[in-house]
PyMOL CGO cylinders between C-alpha atoms (Angstrom):
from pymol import cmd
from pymol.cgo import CYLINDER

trace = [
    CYLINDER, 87.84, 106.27, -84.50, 85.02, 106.13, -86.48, 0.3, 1, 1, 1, 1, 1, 1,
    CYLINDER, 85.02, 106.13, -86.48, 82.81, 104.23, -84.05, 0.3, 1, 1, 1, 1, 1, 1,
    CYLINDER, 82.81, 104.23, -84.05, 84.37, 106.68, -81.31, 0.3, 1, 1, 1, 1, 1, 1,
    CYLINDER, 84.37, 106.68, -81.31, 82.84, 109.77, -83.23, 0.3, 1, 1, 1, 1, 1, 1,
    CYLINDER, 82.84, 109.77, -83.23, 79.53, 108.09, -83.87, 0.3, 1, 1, 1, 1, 1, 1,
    CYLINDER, 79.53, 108.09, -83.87, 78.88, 107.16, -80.32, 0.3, 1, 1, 1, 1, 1, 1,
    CYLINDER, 78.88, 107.16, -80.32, 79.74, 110.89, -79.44, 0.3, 1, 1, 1, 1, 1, 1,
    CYLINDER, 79.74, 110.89, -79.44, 77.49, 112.53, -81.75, 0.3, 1, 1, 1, 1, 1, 1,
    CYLINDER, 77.49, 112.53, -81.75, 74.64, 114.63, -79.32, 0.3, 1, 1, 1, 1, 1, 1,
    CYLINDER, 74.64, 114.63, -79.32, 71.71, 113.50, -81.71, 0.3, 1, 1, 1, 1, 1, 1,
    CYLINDER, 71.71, 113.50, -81.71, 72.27, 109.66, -80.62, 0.3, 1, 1, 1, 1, 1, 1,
    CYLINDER, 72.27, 109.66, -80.62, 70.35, 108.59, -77.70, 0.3, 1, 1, 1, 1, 1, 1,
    CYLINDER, 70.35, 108.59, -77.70, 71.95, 106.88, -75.03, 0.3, 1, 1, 1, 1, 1, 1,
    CYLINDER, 71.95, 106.88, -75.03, 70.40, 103.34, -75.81, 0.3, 1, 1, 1, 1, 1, 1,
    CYLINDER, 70.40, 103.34, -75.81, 72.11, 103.32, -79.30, 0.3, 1, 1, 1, 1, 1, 1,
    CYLINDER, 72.11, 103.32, -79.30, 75.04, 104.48, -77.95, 0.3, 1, 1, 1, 1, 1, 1,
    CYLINDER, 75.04, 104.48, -77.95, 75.15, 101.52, -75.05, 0.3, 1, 1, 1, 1, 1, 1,
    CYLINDER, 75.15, 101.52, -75.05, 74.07, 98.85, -77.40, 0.3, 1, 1, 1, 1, 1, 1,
    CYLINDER, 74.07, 98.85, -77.40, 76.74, 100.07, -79.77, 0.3, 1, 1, 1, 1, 1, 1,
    CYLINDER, 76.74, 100.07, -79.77, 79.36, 100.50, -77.39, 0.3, 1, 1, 1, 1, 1, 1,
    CYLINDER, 79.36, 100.50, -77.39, 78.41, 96.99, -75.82, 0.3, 1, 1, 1, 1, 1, 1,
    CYLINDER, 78.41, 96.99, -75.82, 78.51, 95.13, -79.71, 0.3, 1, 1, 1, 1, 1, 1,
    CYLINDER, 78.51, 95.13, -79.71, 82.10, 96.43, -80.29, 0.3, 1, 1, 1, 1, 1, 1,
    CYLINDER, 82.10, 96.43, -80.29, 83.55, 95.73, -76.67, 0.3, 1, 1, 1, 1, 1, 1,
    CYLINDER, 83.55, 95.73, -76.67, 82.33, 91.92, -76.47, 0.3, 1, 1, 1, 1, 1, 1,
    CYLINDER, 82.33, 91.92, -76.47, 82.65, 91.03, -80.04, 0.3, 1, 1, 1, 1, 1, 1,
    CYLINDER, 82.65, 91.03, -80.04, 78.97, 89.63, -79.83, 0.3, 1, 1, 1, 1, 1, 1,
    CYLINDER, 78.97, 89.63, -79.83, 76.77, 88.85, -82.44, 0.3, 1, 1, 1, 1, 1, 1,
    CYLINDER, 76.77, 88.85, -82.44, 73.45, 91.88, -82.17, 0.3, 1, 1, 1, 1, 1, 1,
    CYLINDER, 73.45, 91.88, -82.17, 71.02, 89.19, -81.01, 0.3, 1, 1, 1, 1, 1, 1,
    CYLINDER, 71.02, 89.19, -81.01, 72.77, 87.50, -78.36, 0.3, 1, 1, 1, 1, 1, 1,
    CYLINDER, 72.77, 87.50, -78.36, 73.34, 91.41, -77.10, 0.3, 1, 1, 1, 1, 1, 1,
    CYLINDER, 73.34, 91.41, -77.10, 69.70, 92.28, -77.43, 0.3, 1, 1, 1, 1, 1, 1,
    CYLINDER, 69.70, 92.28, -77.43, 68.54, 89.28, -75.89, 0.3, 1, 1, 1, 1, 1, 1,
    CYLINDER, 68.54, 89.28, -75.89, 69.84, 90.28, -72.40, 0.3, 1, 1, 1, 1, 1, 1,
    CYLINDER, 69.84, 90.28, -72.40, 67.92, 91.04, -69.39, 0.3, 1, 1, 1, 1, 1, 1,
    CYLINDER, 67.92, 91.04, -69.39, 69.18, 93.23, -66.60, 0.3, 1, 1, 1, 1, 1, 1,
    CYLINDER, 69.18, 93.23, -66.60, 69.15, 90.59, -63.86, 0.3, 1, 1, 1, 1, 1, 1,
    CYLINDER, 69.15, 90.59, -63.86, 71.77, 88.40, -65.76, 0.3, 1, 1, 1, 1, 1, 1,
    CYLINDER, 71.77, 88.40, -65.76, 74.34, 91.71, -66.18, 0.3, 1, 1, 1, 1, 1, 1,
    CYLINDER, 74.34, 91.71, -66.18, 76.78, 91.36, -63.87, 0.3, 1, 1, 1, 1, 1, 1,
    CYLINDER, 76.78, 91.36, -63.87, 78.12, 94.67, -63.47, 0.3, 1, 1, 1, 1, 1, 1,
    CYLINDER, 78.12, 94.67, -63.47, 80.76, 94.43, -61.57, 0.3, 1, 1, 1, 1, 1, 1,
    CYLINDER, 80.76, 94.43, -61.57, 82.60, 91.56, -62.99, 0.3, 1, 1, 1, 1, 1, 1,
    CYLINDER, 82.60, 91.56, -62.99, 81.65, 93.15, -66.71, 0.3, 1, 1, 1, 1, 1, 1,
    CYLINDER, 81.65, 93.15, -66.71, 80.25, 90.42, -68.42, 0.3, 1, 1, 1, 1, 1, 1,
    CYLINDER, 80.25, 90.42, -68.42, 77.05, 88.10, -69.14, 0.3, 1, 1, 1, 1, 1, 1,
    CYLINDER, 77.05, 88.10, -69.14, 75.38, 85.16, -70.03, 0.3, 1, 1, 1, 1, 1, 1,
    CYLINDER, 75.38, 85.16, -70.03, 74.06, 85.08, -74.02, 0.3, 1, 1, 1, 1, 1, 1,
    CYLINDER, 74.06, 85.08, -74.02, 72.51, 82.39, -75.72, 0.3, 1, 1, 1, 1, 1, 1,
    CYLINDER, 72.51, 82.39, -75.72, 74.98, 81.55, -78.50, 0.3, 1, 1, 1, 1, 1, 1,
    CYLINDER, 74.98, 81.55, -78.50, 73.82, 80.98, -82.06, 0.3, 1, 1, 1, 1, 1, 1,
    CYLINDER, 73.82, 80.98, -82.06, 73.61, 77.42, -82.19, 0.3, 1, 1, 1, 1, 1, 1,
    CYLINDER, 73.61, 77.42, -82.19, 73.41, 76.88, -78.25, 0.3, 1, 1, 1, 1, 1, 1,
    CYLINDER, 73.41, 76.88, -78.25, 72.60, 73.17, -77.12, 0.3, 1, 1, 1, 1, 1, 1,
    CYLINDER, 72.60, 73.17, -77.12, 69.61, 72.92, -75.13, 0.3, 1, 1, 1, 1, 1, 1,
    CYLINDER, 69.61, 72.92, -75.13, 70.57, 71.13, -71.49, 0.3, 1, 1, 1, 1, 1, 1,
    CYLINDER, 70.57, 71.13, -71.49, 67.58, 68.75, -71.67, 0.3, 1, 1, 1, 1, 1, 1,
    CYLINDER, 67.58, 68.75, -71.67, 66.01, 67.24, -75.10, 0.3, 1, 1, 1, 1, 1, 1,
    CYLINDER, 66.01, 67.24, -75.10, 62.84, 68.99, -75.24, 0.3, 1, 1, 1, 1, 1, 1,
    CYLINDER, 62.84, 68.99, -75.24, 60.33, 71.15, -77.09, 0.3, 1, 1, 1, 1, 1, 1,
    CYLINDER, 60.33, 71.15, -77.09, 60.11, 74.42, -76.52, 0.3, 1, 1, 1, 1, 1, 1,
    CYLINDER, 60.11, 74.42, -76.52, 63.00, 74.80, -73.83, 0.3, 1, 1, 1, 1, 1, 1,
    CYLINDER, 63.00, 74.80, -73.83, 63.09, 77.91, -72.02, 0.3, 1, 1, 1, 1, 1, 1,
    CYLINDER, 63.09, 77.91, -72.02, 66.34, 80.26, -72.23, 0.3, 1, 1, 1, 1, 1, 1,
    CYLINDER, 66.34, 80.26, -72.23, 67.81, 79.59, -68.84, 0.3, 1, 1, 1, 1, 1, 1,
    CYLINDER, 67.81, 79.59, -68.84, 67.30, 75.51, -70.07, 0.3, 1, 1, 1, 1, 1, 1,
    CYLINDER, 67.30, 75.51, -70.07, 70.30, 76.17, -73.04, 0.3, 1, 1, 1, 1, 1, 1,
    CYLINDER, 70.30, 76.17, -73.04, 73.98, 76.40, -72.50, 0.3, 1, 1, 1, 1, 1, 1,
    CYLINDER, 73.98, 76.40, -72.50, 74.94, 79.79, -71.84, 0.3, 1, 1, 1, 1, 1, 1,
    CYLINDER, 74.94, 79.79, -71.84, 78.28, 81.69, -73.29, 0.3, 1, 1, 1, 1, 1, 1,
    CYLINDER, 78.28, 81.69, -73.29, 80.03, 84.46, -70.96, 0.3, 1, 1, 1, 1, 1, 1,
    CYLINDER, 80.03, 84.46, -70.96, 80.50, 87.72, -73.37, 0.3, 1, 1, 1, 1, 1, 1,
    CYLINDER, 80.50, 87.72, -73.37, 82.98, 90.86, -72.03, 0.3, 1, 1, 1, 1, 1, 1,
    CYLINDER, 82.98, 90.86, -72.03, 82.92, 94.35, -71.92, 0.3, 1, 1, 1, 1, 1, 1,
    CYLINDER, 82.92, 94.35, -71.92, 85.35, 97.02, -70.85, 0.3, 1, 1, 1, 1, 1, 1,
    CYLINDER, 85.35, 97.02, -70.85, 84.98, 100.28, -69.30, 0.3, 1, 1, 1, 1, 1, 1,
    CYLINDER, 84.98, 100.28, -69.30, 83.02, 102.45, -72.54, 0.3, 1, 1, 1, 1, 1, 1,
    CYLINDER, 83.02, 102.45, -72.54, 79.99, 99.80, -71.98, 0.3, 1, 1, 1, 1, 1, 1,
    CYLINDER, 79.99, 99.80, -71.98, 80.62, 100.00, -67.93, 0.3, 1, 1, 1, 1, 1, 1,
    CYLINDER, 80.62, 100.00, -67.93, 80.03, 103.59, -68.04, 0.3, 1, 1, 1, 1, 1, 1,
    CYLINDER, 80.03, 103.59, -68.04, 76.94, 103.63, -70.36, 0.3, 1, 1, 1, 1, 1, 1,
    CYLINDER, 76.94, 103.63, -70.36, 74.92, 100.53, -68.77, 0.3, 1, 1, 1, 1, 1, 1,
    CYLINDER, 74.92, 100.53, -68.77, 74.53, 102.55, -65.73, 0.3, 1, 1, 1, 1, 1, 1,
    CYLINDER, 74.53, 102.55, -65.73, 73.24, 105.37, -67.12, 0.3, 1, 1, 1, 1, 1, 1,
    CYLINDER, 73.24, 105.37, -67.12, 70.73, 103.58, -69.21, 0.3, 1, 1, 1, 1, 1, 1,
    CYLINDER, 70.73, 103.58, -69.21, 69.16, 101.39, -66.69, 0.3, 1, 1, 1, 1, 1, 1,
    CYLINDER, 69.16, 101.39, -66.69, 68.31, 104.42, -64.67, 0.3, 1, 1, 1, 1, 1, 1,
    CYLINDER, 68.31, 104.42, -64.67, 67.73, 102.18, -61.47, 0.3, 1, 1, 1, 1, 1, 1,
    CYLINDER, 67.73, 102.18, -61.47, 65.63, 99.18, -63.79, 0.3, 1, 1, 1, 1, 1, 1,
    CYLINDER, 65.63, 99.18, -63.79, 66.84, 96.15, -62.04, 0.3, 1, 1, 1, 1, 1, 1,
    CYLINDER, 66.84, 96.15, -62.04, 64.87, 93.56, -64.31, 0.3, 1, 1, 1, 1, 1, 1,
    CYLINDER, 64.87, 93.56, -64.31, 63.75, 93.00, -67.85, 0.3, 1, 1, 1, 1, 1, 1,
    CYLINDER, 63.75, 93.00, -67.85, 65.43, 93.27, -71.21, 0.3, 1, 1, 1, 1, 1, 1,
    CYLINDER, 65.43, 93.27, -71.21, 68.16, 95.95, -71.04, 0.3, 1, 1, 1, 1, 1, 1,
    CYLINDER, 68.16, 95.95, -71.04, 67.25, 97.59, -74.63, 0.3, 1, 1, 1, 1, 1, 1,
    CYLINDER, 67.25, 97.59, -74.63, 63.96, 98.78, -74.87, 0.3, 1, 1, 1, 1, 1, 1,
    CYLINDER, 63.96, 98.78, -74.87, 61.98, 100.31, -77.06, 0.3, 1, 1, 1, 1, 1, 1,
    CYLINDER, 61.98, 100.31, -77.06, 60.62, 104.12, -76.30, 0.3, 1, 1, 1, 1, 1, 1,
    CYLINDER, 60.62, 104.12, -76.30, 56.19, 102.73, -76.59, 0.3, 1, 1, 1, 1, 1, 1,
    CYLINDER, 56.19, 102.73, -76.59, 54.56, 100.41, -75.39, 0.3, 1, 1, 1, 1, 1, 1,
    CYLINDER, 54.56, 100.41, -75.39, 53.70, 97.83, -77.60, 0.3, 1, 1, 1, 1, 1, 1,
    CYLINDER, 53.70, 97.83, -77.60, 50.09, 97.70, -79.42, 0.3, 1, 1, 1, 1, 1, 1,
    CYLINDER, 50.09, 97.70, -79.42, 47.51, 96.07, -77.70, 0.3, 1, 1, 1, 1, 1, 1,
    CYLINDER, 47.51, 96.07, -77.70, 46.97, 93.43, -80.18, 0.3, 1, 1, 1, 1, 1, 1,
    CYLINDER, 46.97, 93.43, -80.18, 50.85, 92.27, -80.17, 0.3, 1, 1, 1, 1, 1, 1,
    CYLINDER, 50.85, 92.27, -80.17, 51.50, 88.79, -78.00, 0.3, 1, 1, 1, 1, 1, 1,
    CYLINDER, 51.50, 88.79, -78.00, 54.88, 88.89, -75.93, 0.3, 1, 1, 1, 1, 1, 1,
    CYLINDER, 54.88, 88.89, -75.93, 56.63, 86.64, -73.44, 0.3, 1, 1, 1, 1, 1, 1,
    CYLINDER, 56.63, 86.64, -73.44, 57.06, 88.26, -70.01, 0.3, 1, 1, 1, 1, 1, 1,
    CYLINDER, 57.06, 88.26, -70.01, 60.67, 87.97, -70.41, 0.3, 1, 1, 1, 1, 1, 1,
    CYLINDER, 60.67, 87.97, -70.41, 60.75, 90.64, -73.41, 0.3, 1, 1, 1, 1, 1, 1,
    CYLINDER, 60.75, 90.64, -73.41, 58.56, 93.31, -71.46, 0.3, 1, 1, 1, 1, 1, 1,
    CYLINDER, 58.56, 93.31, -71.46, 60.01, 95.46, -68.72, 0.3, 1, 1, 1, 1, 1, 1,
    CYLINDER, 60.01, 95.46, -68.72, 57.29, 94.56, -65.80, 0.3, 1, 1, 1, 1, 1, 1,
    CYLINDER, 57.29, 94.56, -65.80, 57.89, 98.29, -64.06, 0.3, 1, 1, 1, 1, 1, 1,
    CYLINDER, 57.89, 98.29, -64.06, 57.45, 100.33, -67.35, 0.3, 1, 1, 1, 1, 1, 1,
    CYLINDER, 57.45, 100.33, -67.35, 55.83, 97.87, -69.64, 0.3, 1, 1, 1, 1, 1, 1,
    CYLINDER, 55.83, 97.87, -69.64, 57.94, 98.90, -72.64, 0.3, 1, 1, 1, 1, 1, 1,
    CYLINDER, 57.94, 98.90, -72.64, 58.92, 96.10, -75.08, 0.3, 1, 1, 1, 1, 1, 1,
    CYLINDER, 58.92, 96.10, -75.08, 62.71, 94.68, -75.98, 0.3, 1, 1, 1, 1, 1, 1,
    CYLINDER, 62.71, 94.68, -75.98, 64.13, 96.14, -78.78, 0.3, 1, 1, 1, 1, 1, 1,
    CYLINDER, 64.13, 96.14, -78.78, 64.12, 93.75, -82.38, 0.3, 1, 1, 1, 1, 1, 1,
    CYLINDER, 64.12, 93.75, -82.38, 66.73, 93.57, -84.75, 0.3, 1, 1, 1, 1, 1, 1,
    CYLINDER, 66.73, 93.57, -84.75, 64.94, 94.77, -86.81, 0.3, 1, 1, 1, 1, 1, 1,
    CYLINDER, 64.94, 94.77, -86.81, 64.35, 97.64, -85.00, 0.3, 1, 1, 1, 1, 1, 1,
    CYLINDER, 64.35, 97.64, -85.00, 67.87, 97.90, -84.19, 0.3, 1, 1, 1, 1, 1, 1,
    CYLINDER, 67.87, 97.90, -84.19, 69.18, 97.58, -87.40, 0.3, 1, 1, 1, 1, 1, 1,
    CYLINDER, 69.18, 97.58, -87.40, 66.94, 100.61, -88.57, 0.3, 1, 1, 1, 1, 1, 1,
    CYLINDER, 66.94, 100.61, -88.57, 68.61, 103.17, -85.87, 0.3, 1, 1, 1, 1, 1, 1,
    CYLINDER, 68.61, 103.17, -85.87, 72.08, 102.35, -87.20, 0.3, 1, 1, 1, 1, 1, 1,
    CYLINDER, 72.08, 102.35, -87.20, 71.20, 102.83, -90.89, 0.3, 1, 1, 1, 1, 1, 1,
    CYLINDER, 71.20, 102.83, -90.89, 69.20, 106.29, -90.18, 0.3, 1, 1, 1, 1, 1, 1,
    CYLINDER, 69.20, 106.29, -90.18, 72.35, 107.72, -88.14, 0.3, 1, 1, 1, 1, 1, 1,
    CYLINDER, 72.35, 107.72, -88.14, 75.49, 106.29, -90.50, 0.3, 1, 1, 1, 1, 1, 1,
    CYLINDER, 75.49, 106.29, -90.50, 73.49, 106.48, -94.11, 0.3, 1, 1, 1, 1, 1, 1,
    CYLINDER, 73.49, 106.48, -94.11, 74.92, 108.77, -96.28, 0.3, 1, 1, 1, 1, 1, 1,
    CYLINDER, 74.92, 108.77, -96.28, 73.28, 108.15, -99.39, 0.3, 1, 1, 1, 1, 1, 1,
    CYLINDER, 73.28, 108.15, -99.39, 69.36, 107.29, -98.43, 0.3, 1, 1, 1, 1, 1, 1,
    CYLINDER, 69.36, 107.29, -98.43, 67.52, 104.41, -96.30, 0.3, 1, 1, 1, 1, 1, 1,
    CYLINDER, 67.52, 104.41, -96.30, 69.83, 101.32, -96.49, 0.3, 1, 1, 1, 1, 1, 1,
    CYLINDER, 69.83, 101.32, -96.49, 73.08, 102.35, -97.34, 0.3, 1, 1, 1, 1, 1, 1,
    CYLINDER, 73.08, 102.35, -97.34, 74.46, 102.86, -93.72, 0.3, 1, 1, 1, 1, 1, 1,
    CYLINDER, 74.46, 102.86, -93.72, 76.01, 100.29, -91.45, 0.3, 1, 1, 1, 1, 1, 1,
    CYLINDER, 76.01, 100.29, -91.45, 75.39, 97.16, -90.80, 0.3, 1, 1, 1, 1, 1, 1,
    CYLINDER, 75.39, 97.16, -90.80, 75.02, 95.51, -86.76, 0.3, 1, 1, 1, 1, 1, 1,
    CYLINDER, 75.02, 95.51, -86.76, 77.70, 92.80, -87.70, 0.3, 1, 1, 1, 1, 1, 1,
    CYLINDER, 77.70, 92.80, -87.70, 80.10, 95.40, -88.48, 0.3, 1, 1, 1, 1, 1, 1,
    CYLINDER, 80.10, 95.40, -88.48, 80.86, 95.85, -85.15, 0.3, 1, 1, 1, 1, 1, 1,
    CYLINDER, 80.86, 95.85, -85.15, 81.41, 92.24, -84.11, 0.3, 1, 1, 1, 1, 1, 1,
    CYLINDER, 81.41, 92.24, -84.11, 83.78, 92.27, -87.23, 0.3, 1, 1, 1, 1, 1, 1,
    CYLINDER, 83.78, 92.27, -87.23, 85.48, 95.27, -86.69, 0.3, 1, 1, 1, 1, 1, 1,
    CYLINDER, 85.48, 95.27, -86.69, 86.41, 94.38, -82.94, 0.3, 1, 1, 1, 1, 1, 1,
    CYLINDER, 86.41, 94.38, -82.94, 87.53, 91.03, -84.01, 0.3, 1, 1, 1, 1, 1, 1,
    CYLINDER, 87.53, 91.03, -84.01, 90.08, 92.53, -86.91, 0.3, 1, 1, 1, 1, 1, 1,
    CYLINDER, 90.08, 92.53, -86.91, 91.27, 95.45, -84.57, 0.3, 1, 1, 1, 1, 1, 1,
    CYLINDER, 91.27, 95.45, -84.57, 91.92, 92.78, -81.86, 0.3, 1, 1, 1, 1, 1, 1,
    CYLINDER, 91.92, 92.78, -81.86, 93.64, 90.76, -84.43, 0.3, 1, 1, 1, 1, 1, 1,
    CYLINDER, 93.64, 90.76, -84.43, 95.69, 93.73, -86.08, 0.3, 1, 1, 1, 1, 1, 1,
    CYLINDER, 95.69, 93.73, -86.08, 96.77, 94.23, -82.34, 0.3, 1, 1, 1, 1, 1, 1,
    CYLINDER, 96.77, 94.23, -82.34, 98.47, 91.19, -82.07, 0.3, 1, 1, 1, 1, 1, 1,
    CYLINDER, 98.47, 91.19, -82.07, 95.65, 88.97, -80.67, 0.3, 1, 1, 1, 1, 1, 1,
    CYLINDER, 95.65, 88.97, -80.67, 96.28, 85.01, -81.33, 0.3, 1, 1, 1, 1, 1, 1,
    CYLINDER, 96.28, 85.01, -81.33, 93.92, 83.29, -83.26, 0.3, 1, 1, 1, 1, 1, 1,
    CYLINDER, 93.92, 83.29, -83.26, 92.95, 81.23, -80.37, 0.3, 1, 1, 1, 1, 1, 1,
    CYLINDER, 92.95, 81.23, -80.37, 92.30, 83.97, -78.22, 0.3, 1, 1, 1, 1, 1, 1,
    CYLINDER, 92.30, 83.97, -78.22, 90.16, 85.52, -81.15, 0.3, 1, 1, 1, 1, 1, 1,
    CYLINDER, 90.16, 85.52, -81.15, 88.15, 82.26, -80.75, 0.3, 1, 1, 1, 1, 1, 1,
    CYLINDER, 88.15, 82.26, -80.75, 87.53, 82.53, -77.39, 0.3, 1, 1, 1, 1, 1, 1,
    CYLINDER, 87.53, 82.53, -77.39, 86.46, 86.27, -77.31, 0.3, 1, 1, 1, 1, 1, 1,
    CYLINDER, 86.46, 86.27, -77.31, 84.12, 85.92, -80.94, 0.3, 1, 1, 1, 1, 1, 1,
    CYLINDER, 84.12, 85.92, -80.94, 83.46, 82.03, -79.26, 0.3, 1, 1, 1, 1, 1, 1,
    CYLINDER, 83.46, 82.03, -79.26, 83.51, 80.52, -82.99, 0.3, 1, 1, 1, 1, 1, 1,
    CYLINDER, 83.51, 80.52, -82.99, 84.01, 76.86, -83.37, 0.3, 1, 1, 1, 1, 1, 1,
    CYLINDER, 84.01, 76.86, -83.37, 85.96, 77.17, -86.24, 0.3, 1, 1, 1, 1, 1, 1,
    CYLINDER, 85.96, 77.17, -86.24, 89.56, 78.29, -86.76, 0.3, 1, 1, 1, 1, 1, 1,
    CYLINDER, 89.56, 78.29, -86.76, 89.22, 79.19, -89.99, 0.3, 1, 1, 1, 1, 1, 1,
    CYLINDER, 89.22, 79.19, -89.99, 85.85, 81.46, -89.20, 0.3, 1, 1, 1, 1, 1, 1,
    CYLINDER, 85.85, 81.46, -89.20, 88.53, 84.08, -87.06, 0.3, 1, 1, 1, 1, 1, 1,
    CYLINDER, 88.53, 84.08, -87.06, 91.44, 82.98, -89.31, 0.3, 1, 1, 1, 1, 1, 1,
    CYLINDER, 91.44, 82.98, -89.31, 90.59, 86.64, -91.52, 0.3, 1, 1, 1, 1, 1, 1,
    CYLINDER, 90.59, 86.64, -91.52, 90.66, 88.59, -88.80, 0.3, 1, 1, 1, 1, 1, 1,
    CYLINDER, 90.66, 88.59, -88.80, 94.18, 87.77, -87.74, 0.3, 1, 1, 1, 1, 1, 1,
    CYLINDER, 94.18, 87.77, -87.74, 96.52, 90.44, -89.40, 0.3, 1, 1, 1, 1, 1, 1,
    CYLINDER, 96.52, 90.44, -89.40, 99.32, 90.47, -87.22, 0.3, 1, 1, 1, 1, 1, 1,
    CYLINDER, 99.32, 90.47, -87.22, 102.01, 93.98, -87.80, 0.3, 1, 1, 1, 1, 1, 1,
    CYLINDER, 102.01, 93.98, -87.80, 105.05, 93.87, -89.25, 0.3, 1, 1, 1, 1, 1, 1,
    CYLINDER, 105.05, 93.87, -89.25, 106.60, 94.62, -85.70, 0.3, 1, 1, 1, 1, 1, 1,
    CYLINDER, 106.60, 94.62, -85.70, 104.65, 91.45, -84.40, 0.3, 1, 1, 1, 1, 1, 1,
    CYLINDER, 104.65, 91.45, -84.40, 105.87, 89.57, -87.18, 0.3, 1, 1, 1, 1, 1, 1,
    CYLINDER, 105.87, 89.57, -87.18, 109.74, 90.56, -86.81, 0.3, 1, 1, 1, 1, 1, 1,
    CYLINDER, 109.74, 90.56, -86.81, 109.36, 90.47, -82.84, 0.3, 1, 1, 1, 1, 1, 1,
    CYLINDER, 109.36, 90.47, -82.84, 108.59, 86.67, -83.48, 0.3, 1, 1, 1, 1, 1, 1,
    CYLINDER, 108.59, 86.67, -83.48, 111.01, 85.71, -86.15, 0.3, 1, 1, 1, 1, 1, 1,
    CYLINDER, 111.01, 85.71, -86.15, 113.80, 86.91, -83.75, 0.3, 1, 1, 1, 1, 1, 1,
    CYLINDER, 113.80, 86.91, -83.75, 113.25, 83.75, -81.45, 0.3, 1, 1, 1, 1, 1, 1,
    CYLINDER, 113.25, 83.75, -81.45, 114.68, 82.10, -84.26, 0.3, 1, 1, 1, 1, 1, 1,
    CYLINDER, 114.68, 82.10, -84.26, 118.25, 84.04, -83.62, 0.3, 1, 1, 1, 1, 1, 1,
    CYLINDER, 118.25, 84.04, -83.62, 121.50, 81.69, -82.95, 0.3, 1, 1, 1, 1, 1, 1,
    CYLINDER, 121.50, 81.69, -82.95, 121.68, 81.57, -79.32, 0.3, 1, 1, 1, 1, 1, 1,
    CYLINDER, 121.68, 81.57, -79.32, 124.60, 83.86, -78.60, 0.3, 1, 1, 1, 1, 1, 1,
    CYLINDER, 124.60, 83.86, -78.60, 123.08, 86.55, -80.57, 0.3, 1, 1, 1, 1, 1, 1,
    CYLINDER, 123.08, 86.55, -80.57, 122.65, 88.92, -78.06, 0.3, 1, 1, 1, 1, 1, 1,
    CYLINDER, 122.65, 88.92, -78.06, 125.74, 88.85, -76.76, 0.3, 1, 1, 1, 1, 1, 1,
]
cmd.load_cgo(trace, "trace")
């Protein structure tokens, strides 16, 4: 609910509001989200290609480009399929999340983190970072939310739903049971639903 008023609030723009929106619905971690481009979303199907932390390159080499790692698929649902349009505004290519300048003549970028129709820049994490703390701080600079809270928050309300740990690990893609192992708080009613496949046989007759 509380990430369900945020997103709401009229003084948010609409970037914040996708890239938040998008962080809670695929469980991602903020840099694999910000590190999309347009012409990998595939809108239809609701889902893309990020490069993982820890992503194995496809060839041994220096320097490999992006499209050279092994990719993970991330999902979103409908809150991100309704904002993404709206953002891209008709933008078929470069990063999705952008910043609102240009950047500064004397700053170097690749011409995969520049929009080539409006020549705006990707948005950092740093950057990022500094929108959520100015809209969720209540007591100065640095005391709002952090970007990971929303991979962690989707993982434990997935968990507190009744998802399995394994399917936990395939939506957060850790390697690691015991990385998703906190975020799987099964109910009560979960709990009792599954201790009553231990019943004698003939119990429900």
């Amino acid at each position: 609910m509380a990430i369900d008023r945020l997103i709401a609030r009229r003084d948010v723009h609409l970037r914040e509001k996708a890239l938040w929106r998008m962080l809670y619905e695929t469980s991602a971690r903020s840099e694999e989200i910000l590190d999309v481009n347009i012409e990998e979303l595939d809108l239809a199907g609701r889902r893309c290609p990020v490069k993982a932390k820890g992503a194995q390159p496809k060839v041994r080499r220096r320097r490999a480009s992006r499209a050279e790692y092994v990719l993970e698929a991330v999902f979103w649902d409908a809150g991100t399929a309704r904002l993404l349009p709206r953002l891209l505004k008709g933008r078929t290519r470069g990063p999705v999340f952008v910043t609102h300048r240009r950047p500064g003549p004397g700053k170097v970028l690749s011409a995969r983190d520049v929009c080539p129709d409006t020549g705006l820049a990707r948005l950092s994490y740093g950057q990022a970072r500094a929108l959520l703390d100015q809209h969720t701080a209540l007591a100065g600079p640095g005391t709002g939310w952090d970007l990971h809270e929303y991979r962690h928050s989707s993982l434990t309300h997935l968990g507190e739903r009744g998802a399995s740990e394994l399917m936990l690990m395939a939506k957060s893609r850790h390697k690691k049971v015991e990385n998703v192992r906190r975020y799987f708080k099964p109910s009560a009613e979960a709990i009792a639903e599954v201790t009553s496949l231990l019943a004698p046989g003939d119990s429900g007759r």
